[in-house]
C-alpha positions as CSV (number, residue, x, y, z in Angstrom):
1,X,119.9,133.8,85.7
2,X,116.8,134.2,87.9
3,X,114.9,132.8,85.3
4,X,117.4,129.5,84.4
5,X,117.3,129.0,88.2
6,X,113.2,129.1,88.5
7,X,113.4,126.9,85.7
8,X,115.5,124.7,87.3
9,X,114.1,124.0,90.6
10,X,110.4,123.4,88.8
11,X,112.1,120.2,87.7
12,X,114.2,120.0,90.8
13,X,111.0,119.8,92.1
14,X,109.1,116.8,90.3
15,X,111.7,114.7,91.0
16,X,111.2,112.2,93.7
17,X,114.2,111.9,96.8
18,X,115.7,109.1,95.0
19,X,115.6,110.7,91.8
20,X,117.6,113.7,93.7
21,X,120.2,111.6,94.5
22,X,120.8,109.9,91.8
23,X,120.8,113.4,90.0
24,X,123.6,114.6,92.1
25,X,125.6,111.3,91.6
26,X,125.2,111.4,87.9
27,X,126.2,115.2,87.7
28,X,129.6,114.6,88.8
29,X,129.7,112.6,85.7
30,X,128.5,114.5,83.0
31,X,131.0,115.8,80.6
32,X,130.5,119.7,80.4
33,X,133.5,122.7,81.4
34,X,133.7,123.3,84.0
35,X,132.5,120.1,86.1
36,X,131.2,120.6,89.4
37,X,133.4,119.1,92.1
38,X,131.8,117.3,94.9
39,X,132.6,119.4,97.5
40,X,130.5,122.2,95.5
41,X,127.7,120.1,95.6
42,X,127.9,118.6,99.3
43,X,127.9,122.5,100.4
44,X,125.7,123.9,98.3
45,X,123.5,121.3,96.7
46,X,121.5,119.9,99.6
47,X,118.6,121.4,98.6
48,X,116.3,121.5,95.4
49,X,116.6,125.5,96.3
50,X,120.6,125.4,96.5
51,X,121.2,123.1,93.7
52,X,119.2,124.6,91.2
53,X,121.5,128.2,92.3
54,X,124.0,126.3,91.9
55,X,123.7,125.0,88.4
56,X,122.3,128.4,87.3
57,X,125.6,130.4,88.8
58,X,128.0,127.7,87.2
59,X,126.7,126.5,83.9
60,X,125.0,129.4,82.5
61,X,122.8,129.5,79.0
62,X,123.1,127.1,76.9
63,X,125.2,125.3,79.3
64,X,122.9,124.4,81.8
65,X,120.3,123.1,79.3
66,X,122.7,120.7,77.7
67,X,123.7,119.4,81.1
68,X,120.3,119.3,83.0
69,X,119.4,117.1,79.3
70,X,121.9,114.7,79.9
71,X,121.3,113.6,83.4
72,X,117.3,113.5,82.9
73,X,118.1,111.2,80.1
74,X,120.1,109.2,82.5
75,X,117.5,109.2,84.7
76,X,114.9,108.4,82.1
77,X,112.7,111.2,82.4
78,X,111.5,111.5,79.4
79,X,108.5,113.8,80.4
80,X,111.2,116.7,80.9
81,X,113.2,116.5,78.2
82,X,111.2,118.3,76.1
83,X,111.2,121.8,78.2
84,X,115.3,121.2,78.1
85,X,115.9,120.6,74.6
86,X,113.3,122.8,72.9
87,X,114.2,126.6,72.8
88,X,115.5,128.0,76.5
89,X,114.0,131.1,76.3
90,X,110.4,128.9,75.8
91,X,108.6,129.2,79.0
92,X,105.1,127.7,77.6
93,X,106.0,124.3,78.1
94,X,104.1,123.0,81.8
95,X,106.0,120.3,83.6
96,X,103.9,117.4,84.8
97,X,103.4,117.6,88.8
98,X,102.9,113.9,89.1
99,X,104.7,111.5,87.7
100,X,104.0,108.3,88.8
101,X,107.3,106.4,89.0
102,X,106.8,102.6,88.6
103,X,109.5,100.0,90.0
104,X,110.4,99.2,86.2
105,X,112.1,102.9,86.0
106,X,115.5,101.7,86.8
107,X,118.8,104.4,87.0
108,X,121.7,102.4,85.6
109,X,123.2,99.8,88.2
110,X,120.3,100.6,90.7
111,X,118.7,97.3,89.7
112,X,120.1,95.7,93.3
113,X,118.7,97.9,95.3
114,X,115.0,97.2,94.3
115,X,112.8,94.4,94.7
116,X,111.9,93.3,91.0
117,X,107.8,93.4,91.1
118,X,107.6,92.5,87.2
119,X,106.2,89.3,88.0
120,X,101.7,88.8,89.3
121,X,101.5,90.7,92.7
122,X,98.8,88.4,94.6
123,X,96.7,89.7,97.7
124,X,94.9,88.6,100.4
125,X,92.4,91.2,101.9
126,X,90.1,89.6,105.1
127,X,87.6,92.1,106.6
128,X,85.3,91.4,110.0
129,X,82.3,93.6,109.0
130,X,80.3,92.7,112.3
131,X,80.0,95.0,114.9
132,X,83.0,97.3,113.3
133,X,80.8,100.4,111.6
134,X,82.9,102.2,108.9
135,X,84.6,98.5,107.5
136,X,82.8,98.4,104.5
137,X,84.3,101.6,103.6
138,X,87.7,100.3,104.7
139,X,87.0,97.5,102.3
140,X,86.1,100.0,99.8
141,X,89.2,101.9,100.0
142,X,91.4,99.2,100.2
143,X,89.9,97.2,96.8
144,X,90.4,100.6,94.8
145,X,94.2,101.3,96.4
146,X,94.7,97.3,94.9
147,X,93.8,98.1,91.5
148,X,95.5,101.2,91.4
149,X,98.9,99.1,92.5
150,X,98.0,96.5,90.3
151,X,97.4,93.4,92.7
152,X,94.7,90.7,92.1
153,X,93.0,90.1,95.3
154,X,91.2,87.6,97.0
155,X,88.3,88.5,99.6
156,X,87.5,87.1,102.2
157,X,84.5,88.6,104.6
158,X,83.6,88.0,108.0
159,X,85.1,84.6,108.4
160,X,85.3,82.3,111.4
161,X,88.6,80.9,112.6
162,X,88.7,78.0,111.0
163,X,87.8,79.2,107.4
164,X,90.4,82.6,107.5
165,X,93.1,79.5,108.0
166,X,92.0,77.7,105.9
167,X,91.8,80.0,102.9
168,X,94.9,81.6,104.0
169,X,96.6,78.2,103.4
170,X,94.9,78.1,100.2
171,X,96.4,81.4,99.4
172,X,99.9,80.2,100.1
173,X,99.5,77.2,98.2
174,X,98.2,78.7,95.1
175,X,101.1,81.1,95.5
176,X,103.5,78.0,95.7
177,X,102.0,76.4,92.9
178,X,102.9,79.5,90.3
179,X,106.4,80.0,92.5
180,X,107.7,81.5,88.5
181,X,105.5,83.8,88.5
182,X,104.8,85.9,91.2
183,X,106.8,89.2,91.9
184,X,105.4,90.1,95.5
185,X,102.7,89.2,98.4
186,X,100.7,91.3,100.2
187,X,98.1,90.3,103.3
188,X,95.7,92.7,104.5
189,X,93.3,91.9,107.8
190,X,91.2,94.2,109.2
191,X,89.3,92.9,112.6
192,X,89.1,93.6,116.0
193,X,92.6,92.6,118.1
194,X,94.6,92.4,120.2
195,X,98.9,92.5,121.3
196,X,99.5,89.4,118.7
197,X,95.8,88.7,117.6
198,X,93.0,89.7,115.4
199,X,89.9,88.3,116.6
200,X,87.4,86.7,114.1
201,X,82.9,87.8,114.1
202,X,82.5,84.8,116.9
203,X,85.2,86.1,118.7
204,X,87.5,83.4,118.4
205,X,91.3,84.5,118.4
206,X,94.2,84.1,115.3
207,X,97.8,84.5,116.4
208,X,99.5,87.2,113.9
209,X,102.3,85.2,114.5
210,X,100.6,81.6,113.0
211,X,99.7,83.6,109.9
212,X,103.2,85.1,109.4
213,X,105.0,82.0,109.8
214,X,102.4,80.6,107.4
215,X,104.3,82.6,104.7
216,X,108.0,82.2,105.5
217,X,110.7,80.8,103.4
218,X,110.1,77.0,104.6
219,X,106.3,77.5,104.3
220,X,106.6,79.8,100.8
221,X,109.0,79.2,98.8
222,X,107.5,80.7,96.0
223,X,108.1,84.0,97.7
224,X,111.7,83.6,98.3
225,X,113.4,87.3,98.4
226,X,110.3,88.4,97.5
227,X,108.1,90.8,99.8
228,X,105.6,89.5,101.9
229,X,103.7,93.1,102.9
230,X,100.8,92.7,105.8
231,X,99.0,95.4,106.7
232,X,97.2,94.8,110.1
233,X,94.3,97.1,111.0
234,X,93.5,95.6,114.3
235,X,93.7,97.1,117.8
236,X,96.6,95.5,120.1
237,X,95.1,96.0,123.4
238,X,92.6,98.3,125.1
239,X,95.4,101.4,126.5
240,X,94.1,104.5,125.2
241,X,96.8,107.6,124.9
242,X,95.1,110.6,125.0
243,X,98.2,112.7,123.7
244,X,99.9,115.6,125.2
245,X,99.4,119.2,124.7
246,X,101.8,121.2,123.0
247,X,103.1,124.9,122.0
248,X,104.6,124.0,119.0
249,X,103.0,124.9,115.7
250,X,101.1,122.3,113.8
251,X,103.1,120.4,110.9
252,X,101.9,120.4,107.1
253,X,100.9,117.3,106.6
254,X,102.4,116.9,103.6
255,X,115.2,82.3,89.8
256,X,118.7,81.7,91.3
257,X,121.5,79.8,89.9
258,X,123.3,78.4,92.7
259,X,121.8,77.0,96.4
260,X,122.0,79.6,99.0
261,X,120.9,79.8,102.7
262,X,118.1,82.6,103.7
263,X,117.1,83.3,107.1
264,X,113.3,82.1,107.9
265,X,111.9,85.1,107.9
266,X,113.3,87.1,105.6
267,X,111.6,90.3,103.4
268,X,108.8,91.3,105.5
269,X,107.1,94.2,105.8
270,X,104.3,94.7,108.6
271,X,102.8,97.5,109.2
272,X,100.4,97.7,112.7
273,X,97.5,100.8,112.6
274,X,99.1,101.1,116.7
275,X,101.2,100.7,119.3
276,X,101.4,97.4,121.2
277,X,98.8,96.8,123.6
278,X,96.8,100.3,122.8
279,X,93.3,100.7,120.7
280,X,93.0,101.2,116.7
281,X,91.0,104.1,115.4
282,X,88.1,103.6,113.0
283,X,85.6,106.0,112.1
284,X,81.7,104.5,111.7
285,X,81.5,106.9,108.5
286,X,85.2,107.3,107.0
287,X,86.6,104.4,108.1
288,X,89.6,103.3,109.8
289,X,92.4,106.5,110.1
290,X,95.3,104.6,108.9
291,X,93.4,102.9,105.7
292,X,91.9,106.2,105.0
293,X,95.3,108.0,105.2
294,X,97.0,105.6,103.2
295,X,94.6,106.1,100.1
296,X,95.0,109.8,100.5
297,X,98.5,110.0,100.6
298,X,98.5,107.6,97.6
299,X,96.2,110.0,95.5
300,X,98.6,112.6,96.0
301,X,101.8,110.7,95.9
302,X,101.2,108.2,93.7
303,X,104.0,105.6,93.9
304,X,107.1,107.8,93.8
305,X,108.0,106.4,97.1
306,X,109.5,103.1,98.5
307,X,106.9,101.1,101.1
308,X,108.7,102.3,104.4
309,X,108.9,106.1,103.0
310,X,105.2,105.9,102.4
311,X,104.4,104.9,105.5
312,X,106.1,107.2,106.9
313,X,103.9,109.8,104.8
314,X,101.0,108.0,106.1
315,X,101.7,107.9,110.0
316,X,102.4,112.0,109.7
317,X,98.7,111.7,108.9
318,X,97.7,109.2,111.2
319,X,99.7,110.8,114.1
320,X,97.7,114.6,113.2
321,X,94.3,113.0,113.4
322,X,92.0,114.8,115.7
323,X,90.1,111.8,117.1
324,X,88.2,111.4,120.0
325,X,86.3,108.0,121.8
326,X,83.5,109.0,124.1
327,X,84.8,112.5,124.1
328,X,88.3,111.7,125.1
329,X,90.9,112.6,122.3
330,X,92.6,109.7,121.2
331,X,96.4,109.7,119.7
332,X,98.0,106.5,118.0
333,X,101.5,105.9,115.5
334,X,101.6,103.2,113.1
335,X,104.6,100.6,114.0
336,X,106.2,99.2,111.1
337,X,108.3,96.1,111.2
338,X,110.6,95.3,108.8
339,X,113.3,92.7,107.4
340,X,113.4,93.4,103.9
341,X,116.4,93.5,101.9
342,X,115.9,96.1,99.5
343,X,113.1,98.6,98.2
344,X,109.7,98.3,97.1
345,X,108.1,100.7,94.8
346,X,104.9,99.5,94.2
C-alpha cells in the first residue's frame, strides 16, 4: 500500500490546482466498487498527501490503477497513462515534472470558464532605454517570455509622446482591421512614472488611463471579450517603504450570434510593478525585479497557471526581494487590477 500511495501522490503531484479539482469532481464519477462519497473526499482529500491515502486505502491493486486511468483520461493527460496502464508493480517508468498545460487542454464542459486564445495573440512592448540602466535587459527578458507564449510583438524604443500614441493607435487599428482573428492583446510599457503616468525620454507625460481607454470595447472592437493584458513597469510616485522587520521565518519562494450589451471596460488585466504613488525597482545589471521575476517563475512554471495565479507566483518573488536604493532597503507588491470574465492560460 505504501508503494500504490507513493505512486499516487508522484502524479498527484504533476497536476496543476485546476487539474486537482477537476480530479476530485470527476472521481465521484467514475464507475468502480466501492465509489468514494463526497464527504470522504471533502475530509480527507484536501491534499495531494490525503488523497493519494485515500485512494490507496480504498481502491487497492488493480483497483486503483483502473480508476486513477480513467480520470487522467478525462483529464487528457496522456503523458501519465502510460505508468497506469502498463504493469503496476513497474516502477521504471519517470513521470514528466513539467508539463506545460496550454489553454487548448480543455476538461469536458470547462470550455466557459476559459478565455479561448486559439486565435493570433498580438503585443505591444514600448521601452524608455534613456537614463533607466538595466532596460535593455528588461527588453531582453520580455522579447524571449513573448516567444515562449507565442505572441507576435511590435517594438517600440525610446519614443516621444507623440509617436508612443501614435503607434499605439496604429496597434489598435491593425488589431481592428483582423477583428476574426485575434484571440487576445497584451500591452507592455516600461518607463519612468508616475500615480497614472509613464513618462516618455523628453520627459513628457502619457496618462495610463488615455492608453487604456484606447483599447476598450467602443475603441476595440476587435477585442470584444477578449483579454486586453498591460503590464506597467513604471514607478507611481517617489514614496519609498523601507519594510518592516520581522521574527517570522522566511517563505520558500516557490463571433456572437445575437447583439448583446458589454460594459466599456470589460476583460482587463493590469498589472502595476508597485503600489500607488511609491517607486519601482530596477536593477542597472538584472533588470527590473518584477520582469525578472516573471521570467523566472515562467521557466519553472511554465504556463500551468491562469494570469492572476501567476502573478501571484510572481509578487511572492517580488515581495522577498532584498533591494536596497542608496543603502536603504526598499520593499514593493505588485497591484493587479482586474475585470476579466474568465481565465487566461497563456
Amino acid at each position: 500500500m505504501e508503494d500504490l500511495q507513493s505512486r499516487l501522490q508522484e502524479t498527484l503531484d504533476v497536476l496543476s490546482p485546476q487539474e486537482l479539482r477537476n480530479f476530485r469532481v470527476i472521481l465521484k464519477t467514475v464507475d468502480e466498487m466501492p465509489r468514494l462519497s463526497p464527504l470522504q473526499l471533502e475530509l480527507e482529500g484536501g491534499s495531494t498527501s490525503g488523497l493519494a491515502r485515500l485512494l490507496a486505502k480504498h481502491y487497492y491493486l488493480p483497483a486503483a490503477p483502473r480508476v486513477v486511468t480513467k480520470v487522467l483520461q478525462q483529464l487528457r493527460r496522456a503523458d501519465l497513462l502510460q505508468r497506469w496502464q502498463s504493469d503496476p508493480a513497474a516502477d521504471s517508468q519517470v513521470i514528466p515534472r513539467k508539463i506545460l498545460k496550454r489553454s487548448r487542454d480543455f476538461v469536458d464542459g470547462d470550455e466557459l470558464d476559459r478565455y479561448d486564445l486559439s486565435g493570433r495573440r498580438k503585443a505591444f512592448l514600448m521601452c524608455v532605454k534613456k537614463n533607466r540602466p538595466g532596460a535593455d535587459q528588461d527588453v531582453k527578458l520580455m522579447k524571449d517570455w513573448l516567444g515562449q507564449c507565442h505572441f507576435e510583438y511590435t517594438l517600440c524604443i525610446d519614443p516621444d509622446k507623440e509617436e508612443l500614441l501614435e503607434k499605439l493607435t496604429s496597434f489598435r487599428d491593425g488589431l481592428n482591421g483582423i477583428k476574426n482573428e485575434i484571440g487576445c492583446c497584451l500591452i507592455t510599457l516600461m518607463s519612468h512614472g508616475e500615480n497614472g503616468f509613464i513618462k516618455m525620454e523628453d520627459g513628457d507625460r502619457v496618462s495610463l488611463e488615455n492608453v487604456f481607454e484606447m483599447f476598450n470595447n467602443k475603441n476595440c472592437p476587435a477585442l470584444h471579450e477578449k483579454p486586453k493584458i498591460f503590464i506597467i513597469q513604471a514607478c507611481r510616485g517617489e514614496r519609498r517603504d523601507n519594510g518592516v522587520e520581522t521574527d517570522d521565518e522566511p517563505m520558500d519562494s516557490d463571433d456572437v450570434s445575437e447583439k448583446k450589451r458589454l460594459p466599456t471596460f470589460s476583460d482587463y488585466f493590469i498589472i502595476y510593478p508597485t503600489q500607488a504613488d511609491h517607486v519601482a525597482l530596477r536593477h542597472p545589471r538584472t533588470g527590473s525585479v518584477m520582469i525578472e521575476a516573471m521570467t523566472n517563475v515562467f521557466k519553472q512554471y511554465g504556463n500551468r497557471w491562469h494570469i492572476a495565479d501567476f502573478f501571484t507566483k510572481v509578487n511572492n518573488r517580488v515581495v522577498h526581494t532584498e533591494f536596497h536604493l542608496q543603502e536603504e532597503p526598499i520593499k514593493v507588491s505588485l497591484v493587479m487590477e482586474s475585470t476579466l470574465t474568465k481565465f487566461v492560460y497563456f
